[in-house]
Phi, psi and omega in degrees: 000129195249145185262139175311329162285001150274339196291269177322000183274278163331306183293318203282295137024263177312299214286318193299310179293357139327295202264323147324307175315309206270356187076014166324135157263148193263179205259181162297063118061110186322323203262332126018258184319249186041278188244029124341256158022276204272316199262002137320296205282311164288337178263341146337293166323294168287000167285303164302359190245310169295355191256304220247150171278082186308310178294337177292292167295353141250020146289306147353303181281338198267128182298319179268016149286118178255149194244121176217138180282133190231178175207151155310117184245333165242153143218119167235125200295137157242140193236167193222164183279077171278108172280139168184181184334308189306297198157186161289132178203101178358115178233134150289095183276358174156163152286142170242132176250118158276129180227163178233165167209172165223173188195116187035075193036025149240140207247132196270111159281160160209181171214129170260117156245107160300171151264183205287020177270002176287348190290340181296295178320307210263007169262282186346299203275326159336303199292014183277161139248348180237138150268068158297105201231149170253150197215134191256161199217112209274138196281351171263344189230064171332325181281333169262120192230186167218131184267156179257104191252007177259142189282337191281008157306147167328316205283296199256017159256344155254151183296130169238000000 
């Protein structure tokens, strides 16, 4: 003798290999969607954070940044130590580039040092005959600037 909640068991059972049979799709569950959702939304995230130079772009965007043409004056690789089975073997872990501007007939040295995502930026300018690079500048501290390494900016896609 079978109990009604095996019944409803059993019954329940049947329907789902029903609705399977018919190509039903069953629905999602809250926590489920959730968390889809959130590890969509993080690798989004981390897609955008690794693509994009975030402090570049909103200096860009801030009204009390000024944009002035500068120039390259150095660029030297700095290197490391990569270890692994094979052996040791010298790596370019990043760059320091020294550049200039001027800002009202005084003229600023600085330095960026970057990692090794500058190398796409720092072959580009190998292709210059000029090093011309654009460079922002905060307009109450004419001495804190920033260089602009991303090539799909305006700056390194018009003739300057």
């Amino acid at each position: 003798m079978t109990t009604k909640s095996q019944k409803q068991e059993k019954l329940y059972k049947e329907e789902l290999k029903n609705k399977k049979k018919q190509g039903i799709r069953l629905q999602w569950d809250g926590k489920s969607t959730i968390i889809t959702i959130s590890i969509v939304a993080f690798l989004a995230l981390f897609y955008f954070a690794a693509t994009t130079d975030i402090r570049g772009y909103f200096i860009q965007k801030n009204k009390n940044w000024i944009a002035t043409v500068g120039e390259i004056q150095s660029i030297e690789k700095i290197t490391g130590v990569d270890q692994s089975r094979t052996g040791n073997k010298i790596k370019v872990t990043g760059y320091k580039i020294a550049y200039k501007y001027s800002v009202n007939g005084i003229d600023y040295k600085k330095e960026n040092i970057g990692s090794s995502n500058l190398f796409r930026f720092v072959s580009y300018i190998y292709t210059l005959e000029d090093w011309k690079v654009e460079v922002y500048y905060k307009k109450t501290n004419p001495d804190e600037s920033y260089l602009n390494t991303d090539l799909k900016s305006k700056f390194y896609n018009d003739e300057h």
